[in-house]
C-alpha angles and dihedrals in degrees: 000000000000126000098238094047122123098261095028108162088212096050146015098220102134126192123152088190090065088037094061088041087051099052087046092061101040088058094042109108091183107095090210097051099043092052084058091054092052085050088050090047091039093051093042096050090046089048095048090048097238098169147351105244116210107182134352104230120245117224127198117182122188124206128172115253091247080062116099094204143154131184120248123219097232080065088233115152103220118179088202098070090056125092124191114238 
């Protein structure tokens, strides 16, 4: 669930505008489109002043040369995304 959604247990930041873009993006299959929703909700959430953001964190992430292993944006460690070469 994201952190600026009507509801949200970390804020109390409401707009049914960015809830309906949200859902929207979180149902469109088509890459293009969907990276258009998350323009509209990123303008829209500047625009309404959300949050103030500080710093943006920094990860680093390690793996052995033998892992097959890629990142995920939502920054979640899974073992069960990793194969062994």
């Amino acid at each position: 669930n994201p952190l600026f959604r009507t509801g949200s247990q970390l804020g109390t930041y409401s707009n049914p505008d960015l809830d309906g873009l949200v859902e929207a993006a979180q149902k469109e299959m088509d890459e293009k489109k969907r990276l258009a929703l998350f323009h509209q909700i990123n303008k829209l959430w500047i625009d309404d002043a959300a949050a103030a953001p500080l710093y943006q964190q920094l990860d680093l992430y390690g793996a052995s040369k033998r892992i097959t292993w890629k990142a995920r944006s939502d920054e979640r460690i899974k073992a069960t995304e990793m194969t062994i070469k």
